[in-house]
C-alpha positions, 0 to 999 in steps of 0.5 A: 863494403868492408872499411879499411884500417885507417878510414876516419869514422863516427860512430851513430848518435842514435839512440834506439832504445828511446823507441822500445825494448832492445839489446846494444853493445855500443857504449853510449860514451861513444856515440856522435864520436869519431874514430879510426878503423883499426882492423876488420874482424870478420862477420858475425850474426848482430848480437842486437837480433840474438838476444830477441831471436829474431833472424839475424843478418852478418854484419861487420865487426871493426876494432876502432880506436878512439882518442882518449883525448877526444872522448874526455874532454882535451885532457892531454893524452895521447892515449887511445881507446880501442873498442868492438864496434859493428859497422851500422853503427858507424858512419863516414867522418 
């Protein structure tokens, strides 16, 4: 199921690398932080397999934006932060 623009996601508080080696392209700063669908991108094999080669499914890839506000601690700004994020790694808000 592909996320439309506008749908109000969270990224995952997961933190797989606490449980063995593993390669992830999602910024720590962000995760168990919510967001805004922007724009699918396409689908592209998960760069997490990749870099083990192993067999690697498609997966999503979303542009998400993020309040700069909400991920800085109330600062003020209208500003936001747009980022690449796959969709397993996002979540209903």
């Amino acid at each position: 199921m592909i996320l439309a623009p506008g749908t109000a996601i969270r990224v995952k508080d997961d933190w797989p690398e606490a449980k063995g080696p593993v390669h992830i392209r999602t910024p720590h700063y962000l995760r168990g932080r919510p967001g805004t669908i922007v724009r699918h991108l396409g689908d592209f094999p998960n760069p997490e397999d990749l870099a083990f080669a192993r067999p690697a499914a498609k997966r999503p890839l979303y542009h998400v934006a993020f309040s700069k506000d909400v991920l800085f601690d109330g600062q003020g700004t209208t500003d936001e932060l747009l980022v690449e994020i796959f969709g397993h790694w996002l979540e209903a808000a």
